[in-house]
C-alpha positions as CSV (number, residue, x, y, z in Angstrom):
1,X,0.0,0.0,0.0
2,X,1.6,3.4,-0.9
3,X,0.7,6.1,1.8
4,X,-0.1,9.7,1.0
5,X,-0.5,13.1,2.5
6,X,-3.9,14.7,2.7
7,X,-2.8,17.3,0.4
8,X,-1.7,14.4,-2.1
9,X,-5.0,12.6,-1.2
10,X,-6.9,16.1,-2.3
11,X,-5.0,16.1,-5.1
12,X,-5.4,12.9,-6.3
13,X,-9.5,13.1,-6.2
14,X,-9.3,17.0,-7.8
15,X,-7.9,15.2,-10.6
16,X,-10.0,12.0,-10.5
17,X,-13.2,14.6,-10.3
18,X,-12.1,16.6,-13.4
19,X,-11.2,13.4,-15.7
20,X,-15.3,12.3,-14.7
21,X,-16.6,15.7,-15.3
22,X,-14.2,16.2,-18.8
23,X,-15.9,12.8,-20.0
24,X,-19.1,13.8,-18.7
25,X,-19.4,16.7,-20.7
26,X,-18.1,14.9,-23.7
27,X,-20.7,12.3,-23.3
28,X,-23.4,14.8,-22.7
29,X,-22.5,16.3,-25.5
30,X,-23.5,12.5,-27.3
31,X,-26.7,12.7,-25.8
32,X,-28.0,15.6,-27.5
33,X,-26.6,14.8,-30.6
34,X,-28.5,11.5,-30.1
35,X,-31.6,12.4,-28.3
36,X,-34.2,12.9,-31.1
37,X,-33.1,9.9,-32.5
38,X,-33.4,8.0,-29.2
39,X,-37.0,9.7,-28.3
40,X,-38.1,8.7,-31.8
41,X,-37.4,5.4,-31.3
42,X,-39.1,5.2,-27.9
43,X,-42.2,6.5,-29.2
44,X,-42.2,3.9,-31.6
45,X,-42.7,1.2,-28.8
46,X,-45.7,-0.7,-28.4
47,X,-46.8,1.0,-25.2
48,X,-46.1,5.0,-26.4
49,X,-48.7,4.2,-29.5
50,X,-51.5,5.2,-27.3
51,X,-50.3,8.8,-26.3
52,X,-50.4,11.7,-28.1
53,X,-47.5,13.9,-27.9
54,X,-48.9,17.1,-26.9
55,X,-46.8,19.9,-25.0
56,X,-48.6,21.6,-22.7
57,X,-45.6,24.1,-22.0
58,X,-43.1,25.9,-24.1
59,X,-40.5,24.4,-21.9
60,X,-42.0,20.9,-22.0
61,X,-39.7,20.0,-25.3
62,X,-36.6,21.1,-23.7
63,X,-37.2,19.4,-20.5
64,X,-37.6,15.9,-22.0
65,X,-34.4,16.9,-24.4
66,X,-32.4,17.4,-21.1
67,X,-33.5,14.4,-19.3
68,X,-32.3,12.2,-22.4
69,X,-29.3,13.7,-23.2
70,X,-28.8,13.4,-19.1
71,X,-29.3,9.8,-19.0
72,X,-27.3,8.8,-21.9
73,X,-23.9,11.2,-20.8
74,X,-24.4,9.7,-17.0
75,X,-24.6,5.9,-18.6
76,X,-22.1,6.1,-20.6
77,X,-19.9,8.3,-18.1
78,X,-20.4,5.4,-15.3
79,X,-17.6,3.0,-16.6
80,X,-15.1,5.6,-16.6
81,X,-16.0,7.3,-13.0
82,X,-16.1,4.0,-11.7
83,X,-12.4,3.5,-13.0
84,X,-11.7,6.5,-11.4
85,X,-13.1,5.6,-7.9
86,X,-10.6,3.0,-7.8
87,X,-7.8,4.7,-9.4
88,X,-8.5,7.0,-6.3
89,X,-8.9,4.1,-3.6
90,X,-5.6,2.1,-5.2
91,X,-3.1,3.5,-3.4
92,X,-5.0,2.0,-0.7
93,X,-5.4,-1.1,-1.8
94,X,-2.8,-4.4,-1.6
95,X,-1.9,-6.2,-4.9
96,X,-4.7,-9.0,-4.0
97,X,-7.4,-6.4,-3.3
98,X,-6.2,-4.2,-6.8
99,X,-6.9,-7.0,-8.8
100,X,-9.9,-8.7,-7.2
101,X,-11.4,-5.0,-7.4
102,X,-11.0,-4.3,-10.9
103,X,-13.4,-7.0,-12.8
104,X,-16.2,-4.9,-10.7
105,X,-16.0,-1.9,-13.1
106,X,-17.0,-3.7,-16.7
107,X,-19.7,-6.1,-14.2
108,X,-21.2,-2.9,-13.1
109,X,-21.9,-1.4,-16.3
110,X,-23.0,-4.6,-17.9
111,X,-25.6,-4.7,-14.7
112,X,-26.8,-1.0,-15.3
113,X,-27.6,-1.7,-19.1
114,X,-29.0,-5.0,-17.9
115,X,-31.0,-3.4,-15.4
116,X,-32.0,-0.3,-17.5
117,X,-33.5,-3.4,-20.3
118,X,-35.1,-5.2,-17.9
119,X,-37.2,-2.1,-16.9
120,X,-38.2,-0.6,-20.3
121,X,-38.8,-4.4,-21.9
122,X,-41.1,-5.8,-18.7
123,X,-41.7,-3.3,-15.9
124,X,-42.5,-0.1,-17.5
125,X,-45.2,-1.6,-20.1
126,X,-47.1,-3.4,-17.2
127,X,-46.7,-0.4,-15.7
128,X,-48.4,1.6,-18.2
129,X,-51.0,-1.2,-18.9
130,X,-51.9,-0.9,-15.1
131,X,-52.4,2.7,-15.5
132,X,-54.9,2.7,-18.5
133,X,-56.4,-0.1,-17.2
134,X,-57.1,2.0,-14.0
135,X,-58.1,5.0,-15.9
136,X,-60.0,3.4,-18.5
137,X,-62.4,1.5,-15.2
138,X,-63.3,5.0,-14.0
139,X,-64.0,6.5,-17.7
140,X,-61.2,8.7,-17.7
141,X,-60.2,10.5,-20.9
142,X,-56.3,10.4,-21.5
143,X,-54.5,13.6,-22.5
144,X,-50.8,12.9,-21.9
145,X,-47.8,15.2,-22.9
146,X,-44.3,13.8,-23.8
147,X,-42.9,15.4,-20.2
148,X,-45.4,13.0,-18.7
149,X,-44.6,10.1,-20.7
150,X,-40.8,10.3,-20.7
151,X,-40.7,11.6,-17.2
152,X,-42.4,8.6,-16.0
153,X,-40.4,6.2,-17.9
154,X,-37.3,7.9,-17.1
155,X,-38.4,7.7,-12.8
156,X,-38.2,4.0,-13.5
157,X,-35.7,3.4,-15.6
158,X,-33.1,5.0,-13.3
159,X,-33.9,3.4,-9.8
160,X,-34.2,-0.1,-11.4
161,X,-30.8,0.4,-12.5
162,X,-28.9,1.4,-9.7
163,X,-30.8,-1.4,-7.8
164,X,-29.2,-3.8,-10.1
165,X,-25.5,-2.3,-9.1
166,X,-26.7,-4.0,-5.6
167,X,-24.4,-7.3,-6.0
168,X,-21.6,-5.4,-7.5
169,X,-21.4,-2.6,-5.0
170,X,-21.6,-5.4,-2.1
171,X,-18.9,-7.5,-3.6
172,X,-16.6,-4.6,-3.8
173,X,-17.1,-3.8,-0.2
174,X,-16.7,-7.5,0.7
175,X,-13.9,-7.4,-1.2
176,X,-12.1,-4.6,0.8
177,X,-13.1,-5.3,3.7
178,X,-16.0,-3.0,5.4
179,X,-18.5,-5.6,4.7
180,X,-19.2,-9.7,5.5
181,X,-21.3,-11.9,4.9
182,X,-22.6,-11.9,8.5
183,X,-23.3,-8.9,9.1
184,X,-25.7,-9.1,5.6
185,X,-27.6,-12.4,7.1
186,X,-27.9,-10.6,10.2
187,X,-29.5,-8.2,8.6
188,X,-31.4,-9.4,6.1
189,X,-34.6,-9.0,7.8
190,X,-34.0,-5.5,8.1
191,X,-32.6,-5.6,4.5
192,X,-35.7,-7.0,3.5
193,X,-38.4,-4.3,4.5
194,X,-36.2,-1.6,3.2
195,X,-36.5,-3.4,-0.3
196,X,-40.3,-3.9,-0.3
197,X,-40.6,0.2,0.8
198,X,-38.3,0.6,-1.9
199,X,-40.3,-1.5,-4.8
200,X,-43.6,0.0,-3.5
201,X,-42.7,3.4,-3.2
202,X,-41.5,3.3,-7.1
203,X,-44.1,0.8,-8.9
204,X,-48.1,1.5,-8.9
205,X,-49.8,-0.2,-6.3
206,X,-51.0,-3.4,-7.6
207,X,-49.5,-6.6,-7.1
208,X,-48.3,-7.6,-10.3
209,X,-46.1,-4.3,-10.1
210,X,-45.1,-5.0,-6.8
211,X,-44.0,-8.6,-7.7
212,X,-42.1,-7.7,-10.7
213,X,-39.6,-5.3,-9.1
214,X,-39.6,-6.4,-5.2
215,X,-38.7,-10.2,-6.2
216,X,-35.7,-9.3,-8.0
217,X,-34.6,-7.0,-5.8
218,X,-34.6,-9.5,-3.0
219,X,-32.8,-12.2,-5.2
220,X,-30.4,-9.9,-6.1
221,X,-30.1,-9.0,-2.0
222,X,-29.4,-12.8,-1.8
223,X,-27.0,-13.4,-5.2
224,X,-25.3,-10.4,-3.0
225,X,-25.0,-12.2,-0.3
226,X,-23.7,-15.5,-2.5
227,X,-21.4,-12.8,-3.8
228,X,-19.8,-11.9,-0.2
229,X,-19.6,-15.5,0.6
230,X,-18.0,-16.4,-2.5
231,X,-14.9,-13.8,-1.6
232,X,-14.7,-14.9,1.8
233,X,-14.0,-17.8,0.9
234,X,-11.3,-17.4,-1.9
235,X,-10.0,-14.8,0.3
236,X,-9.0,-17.1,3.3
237,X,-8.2,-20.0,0.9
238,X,-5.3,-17.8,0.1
239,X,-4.7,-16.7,3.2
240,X,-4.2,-20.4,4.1
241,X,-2.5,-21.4,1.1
């Protein structure tokens, strides 16, 4: 482990902050080349055909722009501040820990896309099918704008996400040390309410809803788990060996 000052510590995240930030901007600068073409094609899904695209404010347009030029520079910005969170914590870190760490990075990205697909293929269109359904029993008369639209489907595509980082943030913490895998059975119970509060407070409130995003979020609680095991494991085999 190499040991610095706090001034070289300071140092050493200015420059990890401004590298994020240079590639965020570049990235951002992606998305709103590519965000017509990306709202295009997400009005052409199955569940959009429904809605009209009014704008019920001059700002509306803008708004949604943002959002989706937002989402695509901070997806595509994650792989890179992710590499340089570690670059950060390396000096930190012994040789065992620096290469046990680093797989996390590309796992964590492939999670977030995985995560992100998972909730625009199957959550968000029950989601929306649960709505009209709801709307349609009390003879409601639909008159949605594109902020609603994309501002509802962006509100779920982002938390389901992150939730999917859940096994990869665990491991990494496992990993170096300010997590086990006792502490997590101990409190799983605990761990357990906070994820059903979580899945209810961001899915309708119908079952089928419910079910869809509090069941993976508790097996991925428990492939976490698996995870934090897993090092344990290989991490005392090597102690031993």
């Amino acid at each position: 482990m190499e040991e610095y000052t706090l001034i070289e510590h300071l140092t050493e995240l200015r420059k990890r902050l401004v590298v994020t930030l240079a590639v965020f901007v570049i990235t951002l600068g992606i998305g709103f080349y590519f965000s017509p073409q990306i709202l295009n094609e997400l009005k052409s899904h199955e569940v959009a055909t429904g809605v009209s695209w009014n704008l019920f404010n001059y700002t509306d347009g803008i708004i949604i722009y943002l959002q989706c030029a937002l989402i695509v520079g901070i997806g595509l910005t994650l792989p890179v501040a992710m590499y340089e969170a570690w670059q950060f914590m390396k000096p930190g870190l012994n040789r065992n820990e620096r290469k046990g760490t680093f797989i996390y990075i590309p796992i964590a990205f492939l999670l977030f896309v995985f995560g992100i697909t998972f909730a625009y293929t199957i959550i968000f269109p029950l989601m929306m099918g649960f709505m009209q359904t709801i709307n349609d029993s009390i003879g409601a008369t639909e008159t949605y704008g594109m902020k609603q639209y994309f501002s509802f489907l962006f509100g779920i595509l982002i938390p389901v996400a992150l939730i999917f980082e859940m096994p990869v943030v665990i491991g990494f913490l496992t990993k170096i040390g300010l997590l086990s895998s006792a502490l997590l059975k101990k409190s799983r119970k605990l761990a357990y309410i906070a994820l059903v509060v979580i899945g209810v407070s961001i899915t309708p409130p119908d079952f089928l809803s419910d079910f869809l995003i509090i069941v993976p979020m508790l097996l991925l609680f428990e492939l976490s788990i698996t995870v934090a095991v897993y090092i344990e494991r290989k991490e005392y085999k090597k102690k031993i060996a």
